[in-house]
C-alpha positions as CSV (number, residue, x, y, z in Angstrom):
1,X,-66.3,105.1,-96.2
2,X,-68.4,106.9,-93.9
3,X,-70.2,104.7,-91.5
4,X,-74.4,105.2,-91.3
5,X,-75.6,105.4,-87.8
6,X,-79.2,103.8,-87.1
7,X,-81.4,103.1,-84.3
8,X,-81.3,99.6,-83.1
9,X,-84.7,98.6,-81.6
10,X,-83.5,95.8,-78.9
11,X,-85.5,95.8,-75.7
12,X,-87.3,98.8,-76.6
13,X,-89.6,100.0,-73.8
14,X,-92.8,101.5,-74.7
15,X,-94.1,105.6,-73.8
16,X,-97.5,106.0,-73.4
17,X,-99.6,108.6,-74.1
18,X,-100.0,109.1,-69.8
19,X,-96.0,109.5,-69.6
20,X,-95.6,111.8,-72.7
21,X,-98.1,114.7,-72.7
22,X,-97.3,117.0,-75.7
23,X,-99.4,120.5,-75.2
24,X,-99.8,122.7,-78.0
25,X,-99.6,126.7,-77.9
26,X,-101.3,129.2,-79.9
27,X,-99.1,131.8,-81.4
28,X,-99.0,134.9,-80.3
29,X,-96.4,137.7,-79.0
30,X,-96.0,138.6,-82.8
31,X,-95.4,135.1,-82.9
32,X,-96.0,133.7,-86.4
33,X,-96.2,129.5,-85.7
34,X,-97.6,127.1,-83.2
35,X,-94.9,126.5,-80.1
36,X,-95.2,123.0,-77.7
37,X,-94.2,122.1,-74.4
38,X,-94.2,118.4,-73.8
39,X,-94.8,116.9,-69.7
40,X,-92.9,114.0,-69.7
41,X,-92.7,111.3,-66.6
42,X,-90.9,108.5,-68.1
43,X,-90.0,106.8,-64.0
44,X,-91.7,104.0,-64.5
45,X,-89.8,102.9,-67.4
46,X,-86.7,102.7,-65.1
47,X,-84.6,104.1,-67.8
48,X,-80.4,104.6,-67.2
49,X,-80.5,108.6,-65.8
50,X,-77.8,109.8,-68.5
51,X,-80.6,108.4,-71.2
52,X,-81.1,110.8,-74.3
53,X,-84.6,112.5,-74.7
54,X,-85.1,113.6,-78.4
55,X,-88.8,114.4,-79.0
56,X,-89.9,115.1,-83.4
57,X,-93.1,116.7,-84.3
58,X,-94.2,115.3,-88.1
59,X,-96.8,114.9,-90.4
60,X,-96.6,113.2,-94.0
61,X,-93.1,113.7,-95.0
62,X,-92.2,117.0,-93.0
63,X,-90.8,116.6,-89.4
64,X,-88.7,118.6,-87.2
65,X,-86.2,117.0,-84.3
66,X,-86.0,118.6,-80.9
67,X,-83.1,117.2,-78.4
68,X,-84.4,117.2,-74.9
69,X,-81.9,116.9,-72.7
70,X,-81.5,113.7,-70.5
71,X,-83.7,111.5,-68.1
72,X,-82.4,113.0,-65.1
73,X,-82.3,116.7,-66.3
74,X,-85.1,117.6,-68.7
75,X,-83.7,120.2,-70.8
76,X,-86.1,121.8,-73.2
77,X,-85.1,123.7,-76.2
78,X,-85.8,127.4,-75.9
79,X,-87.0,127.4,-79.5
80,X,-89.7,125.3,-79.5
81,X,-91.9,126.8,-82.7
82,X,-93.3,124.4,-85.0
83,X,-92.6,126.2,-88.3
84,X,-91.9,123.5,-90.9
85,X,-94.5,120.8,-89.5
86,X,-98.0,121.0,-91.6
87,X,-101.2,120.7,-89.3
88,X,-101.9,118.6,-87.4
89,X,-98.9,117.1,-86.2
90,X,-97.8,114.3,-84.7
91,X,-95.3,113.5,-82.1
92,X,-92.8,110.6,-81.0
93,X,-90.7,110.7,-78.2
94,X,-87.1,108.5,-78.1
95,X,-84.8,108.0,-74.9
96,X,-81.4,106.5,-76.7
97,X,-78.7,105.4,-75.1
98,X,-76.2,108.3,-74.2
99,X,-72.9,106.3,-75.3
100,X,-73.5,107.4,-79.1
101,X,-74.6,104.1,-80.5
102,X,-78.2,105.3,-81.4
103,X,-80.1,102.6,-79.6
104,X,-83.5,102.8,-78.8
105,X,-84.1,102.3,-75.0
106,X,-87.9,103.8,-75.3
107,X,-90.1,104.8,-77.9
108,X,-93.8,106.4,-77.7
109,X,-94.9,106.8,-81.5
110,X,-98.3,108.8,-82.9
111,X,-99.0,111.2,-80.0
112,X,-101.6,113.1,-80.1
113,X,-101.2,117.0,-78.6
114,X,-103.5,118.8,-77.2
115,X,-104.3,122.6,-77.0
116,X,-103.2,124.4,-73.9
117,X,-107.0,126.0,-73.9
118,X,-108.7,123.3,-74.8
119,X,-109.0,119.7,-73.3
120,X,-107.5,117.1,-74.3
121,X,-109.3,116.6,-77.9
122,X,-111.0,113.8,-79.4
123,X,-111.8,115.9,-82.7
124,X,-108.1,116.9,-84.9
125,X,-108.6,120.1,-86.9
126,X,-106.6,120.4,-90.1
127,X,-106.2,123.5,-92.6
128,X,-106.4,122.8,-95.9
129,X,-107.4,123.8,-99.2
130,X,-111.7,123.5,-99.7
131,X,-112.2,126.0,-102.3
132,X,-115.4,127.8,-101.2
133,X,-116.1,125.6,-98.5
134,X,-115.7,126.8,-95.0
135,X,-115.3,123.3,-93.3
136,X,-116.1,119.4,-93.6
137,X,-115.7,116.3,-91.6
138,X,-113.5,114.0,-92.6
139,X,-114.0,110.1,-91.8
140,X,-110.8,107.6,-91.4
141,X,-112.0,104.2,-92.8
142,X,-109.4,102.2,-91.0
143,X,-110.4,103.4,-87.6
144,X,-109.1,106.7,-87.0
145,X,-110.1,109.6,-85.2
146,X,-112.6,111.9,-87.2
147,X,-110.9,114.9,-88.3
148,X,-112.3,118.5,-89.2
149,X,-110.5,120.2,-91.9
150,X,-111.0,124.1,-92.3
151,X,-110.5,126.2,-95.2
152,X,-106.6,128.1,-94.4
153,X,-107.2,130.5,-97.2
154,X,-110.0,132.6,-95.1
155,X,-107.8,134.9,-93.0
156,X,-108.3,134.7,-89.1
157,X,-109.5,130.5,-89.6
158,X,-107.0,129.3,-86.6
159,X,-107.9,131.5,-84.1
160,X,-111.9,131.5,-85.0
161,X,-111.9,127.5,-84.7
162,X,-109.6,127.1,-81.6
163,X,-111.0,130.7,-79.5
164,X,-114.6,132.0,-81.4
165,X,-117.4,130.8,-79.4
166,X,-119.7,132.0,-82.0
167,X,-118.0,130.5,-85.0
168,X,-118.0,127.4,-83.0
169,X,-121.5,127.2,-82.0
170,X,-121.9,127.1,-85.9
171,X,-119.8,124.1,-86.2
172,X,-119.6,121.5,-83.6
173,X,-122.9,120.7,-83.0
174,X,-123.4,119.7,-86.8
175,X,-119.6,117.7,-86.3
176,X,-121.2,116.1,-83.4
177,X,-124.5,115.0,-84.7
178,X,-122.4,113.3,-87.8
179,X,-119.8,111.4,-85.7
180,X,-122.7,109.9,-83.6
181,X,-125.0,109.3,-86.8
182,X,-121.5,107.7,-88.2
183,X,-121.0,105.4,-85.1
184,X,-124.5,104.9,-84.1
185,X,-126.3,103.9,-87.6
186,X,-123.3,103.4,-90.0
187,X,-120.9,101.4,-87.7
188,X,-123.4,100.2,-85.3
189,X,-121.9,101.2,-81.9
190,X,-123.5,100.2,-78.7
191,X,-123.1,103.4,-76.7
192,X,-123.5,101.1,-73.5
193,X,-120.2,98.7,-74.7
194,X,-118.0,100.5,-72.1
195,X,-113.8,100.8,-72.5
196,X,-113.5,98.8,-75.1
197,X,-117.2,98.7,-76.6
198,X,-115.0,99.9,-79.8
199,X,-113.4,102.4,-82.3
200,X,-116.1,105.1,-81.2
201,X,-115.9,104.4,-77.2
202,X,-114.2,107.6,-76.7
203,X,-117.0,109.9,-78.3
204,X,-119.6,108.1,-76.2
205,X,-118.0,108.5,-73.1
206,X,-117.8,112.1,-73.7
207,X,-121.2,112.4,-74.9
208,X,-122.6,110.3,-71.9
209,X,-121.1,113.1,-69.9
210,X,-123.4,115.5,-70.8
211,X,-126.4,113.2,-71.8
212,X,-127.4,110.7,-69.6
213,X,-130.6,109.1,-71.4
214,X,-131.0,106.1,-71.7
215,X,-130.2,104.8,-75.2
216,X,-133.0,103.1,-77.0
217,X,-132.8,99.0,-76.0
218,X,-132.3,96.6,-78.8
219,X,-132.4,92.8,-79.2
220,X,-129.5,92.5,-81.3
221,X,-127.4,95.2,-83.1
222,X,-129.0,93.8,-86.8
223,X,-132.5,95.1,-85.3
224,X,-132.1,98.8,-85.4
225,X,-134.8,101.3,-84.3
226,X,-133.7,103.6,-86.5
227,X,-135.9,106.2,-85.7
228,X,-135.5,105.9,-82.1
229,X,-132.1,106.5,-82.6
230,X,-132.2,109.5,-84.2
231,X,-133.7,111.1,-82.1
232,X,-131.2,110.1,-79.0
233,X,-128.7,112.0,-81.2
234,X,-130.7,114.7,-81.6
235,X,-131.4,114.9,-77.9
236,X,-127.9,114.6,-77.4
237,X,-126.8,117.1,-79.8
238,X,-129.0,119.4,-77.8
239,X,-127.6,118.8,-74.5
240,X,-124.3,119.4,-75.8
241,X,-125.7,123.1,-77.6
242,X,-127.2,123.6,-74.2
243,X,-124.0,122.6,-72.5
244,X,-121.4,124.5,-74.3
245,X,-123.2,127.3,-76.0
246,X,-125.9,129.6,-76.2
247,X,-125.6,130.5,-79.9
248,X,-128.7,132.7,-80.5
249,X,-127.2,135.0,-77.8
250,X,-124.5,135.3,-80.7
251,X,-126.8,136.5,-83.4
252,X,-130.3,137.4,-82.4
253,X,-128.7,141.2,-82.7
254,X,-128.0,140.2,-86.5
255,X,-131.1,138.5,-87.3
256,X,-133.7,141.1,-86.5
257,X,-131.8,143.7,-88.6
């Protein structure tokens, strides 16, 4: 009988995020799918030079494999299109031992991509199915990032929501104003916790780079000023307008027809 080959685990190093940087492309060039690229520096790991790369994009129960070439000698596929992996996906990245056995010398699991145009983002976009809707947020009770799902059935949605400045400006400030209502006065964040203040410590960093007010001063996190609050959202959903666009330059043609 045939013999099943698995992946043994033993002494499996860990890829980080750092060492693994998977960036997304738009398609284009008649192109009719997503492609990736993926920066990988895996030297500190100390890996054996003739060590297997294999890198799999996946979401849910779709996935699509990717051989890499070797430690030593990167060798990237030269199809790279993601064509049978739902949005978004996901990514691991496996070094194996080269003498066939399937072992598993390094694993980085759940990596996030990012957009070639677009820094590295906090916020996941997915296209689904929403009826008439054009877009909600979606929250991940166990801690997850907050993801925005767009309607796929309205033609043109990928490029509007990754390139449209105007259709943007419609968007993300709301998105912003409900994570930090979400973290700020449904899961009590203290924006001034630092690193690892909690699950929300990302979004405040990147709002306190734009808005640098001091947030209102409590005894205790059971003693909300709720109102005091609010409004430190709402300045800081302004900053960010201010900072990123100028949506009535968009439209003030429209509105005075």
């Amino acid at each position: 009988m045939p013999t099943t080959r698995r992946l043994n685990f033993t002494q499996r190093h860990s890829i980080s995020q750092q060492m693994a940087a998977i960036v997304l492309h738009s398609p284009e060039n008649g192109l009719a799918h997503p492609t990736f690229d993926a920066e990988l520096d895996l030297s500190p790991l100390n890996l054996p030079p003739d060590s297997l790369i294999r890198i799999e994009a996946h979401r849910g129960r779709s996935s699509m494999r990717f051989d890499w070439g070797s430690v030593s000698r990167l060798a990237p596929p030269l199809d790279r299109s993601l064509h049978s992996v739902p949005f978004p996906p996901r990514f691991r990245v496996m070094a194996l031992d080269a003498d066939g056995s399937g072992r598993l010398l390094a694993l980085g699991d759940k990596l996030t991509p990012r957009w070639q145009d677009e820094r590295s983002s906090l916020l996941e976009v997915e296209f689904t199915s929403l009826g008439m809707e054009v877009w909600r947020l979606k929250f991940d009770e166990n801690g997850g990032n907050p993801v925005l799902e767009v309607n796929k059935e309205i033609e043109n949605i990928n490029y509007a929501v990754r390139h449209d400045d105007a259709f943007r400006s419609l968007i993300l400030p709301e998105v912003l104003r409900s994570i930090l209502t979400r973290a700020l006065l449904v899961e009590r964040e203290n924006p001034d916790d630092g690193e690892d203040g909690g699950n929300w410590s990302p979004w405040m960093r990147y709002t306190r780079g734009f808005y640098h007010e001091d947030f209102p001063r409590m005894s205790d996190h059971d003693d909300l000023d709720t109102t005091a609050i609010v409004g430190w959202i709402e300045g800081a959903v302004a900053a960010f307008t201010d900072n990123q666009f100028r949506a009535r330059t968009f439209y003030e043609g429209v509105m005075r027809r």
